[in-house]
N, C-alpha and C positions, 0 to 999 in steps of 0.2 A: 529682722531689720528691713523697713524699707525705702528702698533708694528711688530715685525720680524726684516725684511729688508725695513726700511722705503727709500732704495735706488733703490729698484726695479722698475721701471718704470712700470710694467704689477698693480701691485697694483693701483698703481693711476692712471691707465687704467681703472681699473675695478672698481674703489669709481668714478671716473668722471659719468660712466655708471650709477650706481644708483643713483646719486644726481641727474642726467640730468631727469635717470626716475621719480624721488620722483620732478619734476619742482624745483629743488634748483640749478638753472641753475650758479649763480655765484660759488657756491663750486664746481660744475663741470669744469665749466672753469679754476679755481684753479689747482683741480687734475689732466688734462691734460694738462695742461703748464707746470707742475713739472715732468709728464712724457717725457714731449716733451725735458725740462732741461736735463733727466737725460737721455735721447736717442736721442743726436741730430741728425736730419734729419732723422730718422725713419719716415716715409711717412705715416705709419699707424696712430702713432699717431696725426701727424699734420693734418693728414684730420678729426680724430674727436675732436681735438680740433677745429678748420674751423666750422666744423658741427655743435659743439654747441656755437662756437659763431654765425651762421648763426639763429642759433633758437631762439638764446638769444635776436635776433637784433640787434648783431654786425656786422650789414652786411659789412661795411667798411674793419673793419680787418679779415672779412670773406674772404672777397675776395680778400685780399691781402694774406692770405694761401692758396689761390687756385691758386692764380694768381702763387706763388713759387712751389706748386706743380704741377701744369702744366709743370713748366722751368724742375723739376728737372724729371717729368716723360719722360723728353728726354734721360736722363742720365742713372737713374737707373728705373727699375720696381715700377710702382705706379697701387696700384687697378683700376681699372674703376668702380666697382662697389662703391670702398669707393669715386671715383671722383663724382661720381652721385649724393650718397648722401649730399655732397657737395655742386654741384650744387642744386638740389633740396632744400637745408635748405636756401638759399639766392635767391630762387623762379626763378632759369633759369630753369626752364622745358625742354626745348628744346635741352638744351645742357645733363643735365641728362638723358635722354634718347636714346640722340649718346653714353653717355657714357656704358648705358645699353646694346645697341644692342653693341657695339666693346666688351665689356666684352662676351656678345652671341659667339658671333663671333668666339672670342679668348676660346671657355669655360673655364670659367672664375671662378673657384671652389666657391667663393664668390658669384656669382650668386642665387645656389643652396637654400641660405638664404633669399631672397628678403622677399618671402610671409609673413616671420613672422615681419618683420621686421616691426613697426607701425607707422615709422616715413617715410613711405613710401605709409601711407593712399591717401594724395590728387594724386600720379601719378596713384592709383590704378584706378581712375575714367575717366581714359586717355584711349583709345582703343590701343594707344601702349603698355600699359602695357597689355593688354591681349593677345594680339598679340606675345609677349615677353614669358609670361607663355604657353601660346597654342604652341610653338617652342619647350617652353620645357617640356613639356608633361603634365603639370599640367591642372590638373580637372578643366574645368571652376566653378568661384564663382557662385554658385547658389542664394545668396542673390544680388547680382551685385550692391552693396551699395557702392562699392568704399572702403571695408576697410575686416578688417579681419574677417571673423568669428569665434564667439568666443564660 
């Protein structure tokens, strides 16, 4: 339940984030479609909603959020970095990775986050992704597990 301003969208931004973390992927999904409700076409939150249906194995209406925020990334400013994660949760690797290196490119403030980011383990195992961090100045993984150290 939430109290305050139960009309704030950044709330059920941030209760989707911890459901998603706590694997209670449908309450997540919940709280980012009522953020999505209440900030239509906010790009931010459409791609983590995308994201956590992509993890949830919705991949269908996964990528029917990407596939609109693709359209709308013609129009207005859309992450590359949140496009990545995107692709990555409905397992295009190849495209999440264009999406990485064009965020490179562009520096892309959101980048700056990748490393911690956990739902980002399997591209860590990828030689692009290191390639990606050694760009940008970061210390190579000395465990080279493919994930974060903790």
């Amino acid at each position: 339940m939430v109290q305050g301003d139960p009309d704030f969208p950044d709330i059920h931004s941030c209760l989707g984030f911890a459901y998603h973390r706590a694997s209670r992927n449908e309450e997540a999904v919940s709280e980012f479609r009522r953020a999505v409700e209440l900030s239509p076409g906010n790009p931010g939150f459409v791609a983590e909603l995308a994201r956590v249906l992509g993890r949830a194995g919705k991949r269908q209406e996964a990528e029917h959020l990407l596939a609109d925020l693709e359209d709308l990334s013609k129009k207005v400013y859309v992450s590359n970095v949140a496009l990545a994660y995107v692709y990555e949760s409905v397992g295009r690797r190849d495209e999440a990775f264009e999406r990485l290196e064009l965020a490179y490119e562009e520096r892309e403030g959101g980048l700056a986050g990748i490393r911690r980011n956990l739902e980002m383990n399997e591209l860590r195992k990828d030689p692009r992704w290191t390639s990606i961090e050694g760009r940008m100045g970061f210390p190579p993984d000395p465990s080279n597990r493919g994930r974060i150290p903790l």
